[in-house]
TISEMI-791258 format. One record per residue (C-alpha): x, z, y. Coordinates in steps of 0.05 Angstrom, whole numbers, plus 5000, padded with zeros to 4 digits. Layout:
BEGIN
XZY
...
//
This chain:
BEGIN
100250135155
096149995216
094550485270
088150675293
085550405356
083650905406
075650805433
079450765512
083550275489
078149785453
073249965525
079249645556
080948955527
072348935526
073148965606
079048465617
075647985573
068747955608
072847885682
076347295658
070346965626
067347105703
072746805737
072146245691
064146045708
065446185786
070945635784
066045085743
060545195784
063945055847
067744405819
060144265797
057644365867
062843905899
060843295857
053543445870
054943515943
059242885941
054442485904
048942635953
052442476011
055041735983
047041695970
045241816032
049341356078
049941976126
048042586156
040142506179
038941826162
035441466096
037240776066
031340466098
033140676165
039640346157
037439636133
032539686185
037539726240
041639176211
035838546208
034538896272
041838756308
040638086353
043437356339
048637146397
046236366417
048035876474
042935596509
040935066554
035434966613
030134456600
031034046672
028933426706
033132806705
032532066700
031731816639
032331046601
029830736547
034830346519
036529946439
043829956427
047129576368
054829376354
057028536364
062828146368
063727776428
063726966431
065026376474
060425866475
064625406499
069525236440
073424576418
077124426363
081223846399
082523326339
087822686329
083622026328
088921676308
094921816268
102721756296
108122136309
107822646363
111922506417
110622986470
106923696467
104823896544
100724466533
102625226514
098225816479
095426156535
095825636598
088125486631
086724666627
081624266655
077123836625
080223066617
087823346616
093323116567
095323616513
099323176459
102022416470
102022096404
106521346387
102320846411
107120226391
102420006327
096419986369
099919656437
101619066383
094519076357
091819036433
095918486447
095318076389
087418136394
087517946471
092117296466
085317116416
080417356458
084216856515
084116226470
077316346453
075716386526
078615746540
076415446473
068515676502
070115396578
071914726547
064914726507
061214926567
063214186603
061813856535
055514166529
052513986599
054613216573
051813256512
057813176476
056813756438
052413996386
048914726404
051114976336
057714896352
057115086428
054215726390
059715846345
064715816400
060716306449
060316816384
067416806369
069216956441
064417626429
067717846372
075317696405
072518136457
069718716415
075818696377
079518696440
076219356471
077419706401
085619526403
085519846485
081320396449
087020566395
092220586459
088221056495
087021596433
094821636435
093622066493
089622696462
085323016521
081423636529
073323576529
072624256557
076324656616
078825346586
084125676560
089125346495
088425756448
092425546390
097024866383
099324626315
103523956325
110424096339
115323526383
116423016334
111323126279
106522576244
099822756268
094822476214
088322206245
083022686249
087323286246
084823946291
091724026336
089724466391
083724946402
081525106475
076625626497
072225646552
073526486576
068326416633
062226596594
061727056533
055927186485
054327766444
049827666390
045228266369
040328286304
034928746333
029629076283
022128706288
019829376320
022629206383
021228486389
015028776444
019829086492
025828626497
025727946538
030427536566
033927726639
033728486621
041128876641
045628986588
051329456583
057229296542
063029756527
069129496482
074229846441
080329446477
077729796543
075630456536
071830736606
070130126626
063429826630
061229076632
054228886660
051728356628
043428026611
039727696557
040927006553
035626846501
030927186443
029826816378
022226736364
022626796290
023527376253
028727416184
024027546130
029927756088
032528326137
026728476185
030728276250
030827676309
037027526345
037727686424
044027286457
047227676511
050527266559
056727656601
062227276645
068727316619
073227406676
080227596660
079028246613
074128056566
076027526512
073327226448
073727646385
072528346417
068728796383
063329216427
057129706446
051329356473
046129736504
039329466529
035329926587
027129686572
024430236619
026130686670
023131456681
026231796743
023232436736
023432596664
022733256629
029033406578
032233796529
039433756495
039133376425
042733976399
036434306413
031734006372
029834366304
025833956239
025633326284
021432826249
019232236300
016632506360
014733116330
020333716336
020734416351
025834876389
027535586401
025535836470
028936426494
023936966523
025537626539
031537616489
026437376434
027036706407
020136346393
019835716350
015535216398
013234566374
015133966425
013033186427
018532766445
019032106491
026231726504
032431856480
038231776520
045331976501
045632696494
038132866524
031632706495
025732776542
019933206515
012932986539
009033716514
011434416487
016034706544
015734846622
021834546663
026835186672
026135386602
031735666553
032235356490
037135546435
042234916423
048535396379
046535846336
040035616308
041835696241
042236426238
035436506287
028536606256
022536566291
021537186332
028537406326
031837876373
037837346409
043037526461
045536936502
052736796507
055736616566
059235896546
063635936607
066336656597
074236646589
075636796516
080037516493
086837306488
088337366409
092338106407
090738326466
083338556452
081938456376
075638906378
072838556442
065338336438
064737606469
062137716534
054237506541
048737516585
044238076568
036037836569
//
């Protein structure tokens, strides 16, 4: 049987239930607080300042950039191109008659002069053939002395005073050919130069017209260019040339145009300009090698780095000029080119800074801040959260 509940005891479960339902809504609305306090400080970036502030600041920070001084210097205009280099003076040296080859006196790489022996063929064939046409030529002679006296006494018809006197001819003729035959046993150079290559080896058949030795005149090289039509105005012949080879790097060769052809390819749009350099003892045939012809000559010129120019389209460009740490796009006009400078004729002063690293991340009235290239770099470890040192505008 249950017990009656006493009123005091009913008013106090009543109490102890509504304190615990209070402690209960004082806990969640402080765990609510914390996520709305946390939320609006993730919003807001930080204490006092707004999302726009921020972004602000950040297309604000400036651009580091290198720069360069726009300067006077002299300056060239020049064509350069790529040729092989040539000698002129070439001879394939051939056999004009056939035999055995019975001495060799010439090596790859010895100098000759023109008229010397290289290769002595066997002459024995042709010494026979000399001799057996001169003991004809001889009887002839005496045959035609004979008919002389005959003649003067009438004792002999002209036509057969004439057919004597033309047989002695032809002995002759025949004659000269057989001493010619002896004398192209001995091969000899047409050209002074350098051998080059010899094929015949002591005691091979050498047939007639065979090449057996090339020799190369070294003393004068050519460089063959095929220039574009454009410049067919400013190039003529005696004008400097510069030529640099691969074989020889550092080393410059001063050479001139020889000649300019006066017709223009149809097919490629070009004319060929001979170089002419002397080959002295470093240059030979078959190098491959920078030309470069100098037309004109400005000794005070106005320039820029190449690395400078931005949207260069003929002689129309722009750079970025460094002001008072603000970069301004400035249209230029360009004049030569010359290695690594380009002159500009209009756009800058002389002394001013123009952007040549960097130009990618610059936009026109951009904040910049100019980096000292010749600052010693932060050793790696030692300062990781250096800045690079600059030159503040």
């Amino acid at each position: 049987m249950r017990q009656p509940v006493s009123r005091r005891a009913r008013h106090r479960g009543f109490f102890r239930a509504s304190a615990a339902a209070t402690r209960l809504s004082l806990i969640g609305s402080v765990l609510l607080g914390g996520v709305l306090v946390a939320g609006g400080l993730t919003a807001c970036g930080g204490p006092g300042q707004g999302p726009g502030e921020a972004t602000a600041e950040a297309e604000a920070a400036p651009v580091p950039v290198e720069v360069a001084l726009a300067e006077r210097r002299p300056m060239a205009a020049s064509y350069t191109g790529t040729a092989a280099l040539e000698a002129p003076g070439e001879a394939q040296v051939v056999a004009k008659t056939s035999g055995v080859a019975l001495e060799v006196l010439v090596a790859e790489g010895e100098r000759i002069k023109a008229g010397q022996v290289l290769v002595r063929l066997d002459s024995d064939r042709a010494r026979l053939q000399e001799a057996q046409t001169g003991a004809q030529m001889r009887k002839l002679e005496a045959e035609f002395a004979r008919s002389q006296s005959l003649a003067e006494q009438q004792l002999l018809s002209a036509a057969d005073f004439d057919r004597i006197r033309f047989d002695l001819e032809n002995a002759r003729a025949a004659n000269r050919l057989a001493q010619l035959e002896v004398s192209y046993a001995n091969v000899t150079s047409p050209i002074s130069g350098v051998v080059a290559q010899v094929t015949p080896k002591h005691g091979n058949f050498v047939q007639i017209n065979t090449p057996i030795v090339r020799v190369v005149d070294t003393s004068r090289l050519e460089a063959t260019l095929n220039v574009p039509e454009r410049e067919l105005a400013t190039l003529r012949a005696g004008q400097p040339v510069t030529l640099q080879v691969d074989a020889l790097p550092g080393q410059d060769f001063e050479g001139r145009i020889d000649r300019i052809s006066p017709v223009v390819d149809a097919g490629s749009g070009t004319f060929r300009v001979i170089a002419a350099f002397e080959g002295r003892e470093r240059l030979q045939p078959g190098m491959f090698g920078r030309l470069r012809i100098d037309y004109d000559q400005r000794a005070d010129a106005l320039v820029v780095p190449r690395a400078a120019l931005v949207d260069a389209q003929g002689v129309k460009a722009e750079v970025l000029v460094v002001d008072d740490g603000i970069a301004v796009r400035t249209p230029v006009e360009l004049g030569y080119v010359d290695g690594a400078w380009v002159e500009v004729r209009e756009g800058v002063a002389p002394g001013a800074r123009v952007v040549v690293a960097g130009k990618a991340a610059v936009r026109d009235g951009g904040k910049v801040t100019v980096i000292d290239p010749d600052a010693p770099a932060v050793a790696a470890g030692q300062a990781g959260d250096a800045a690079p040192a600059a030159v503040q505008d």
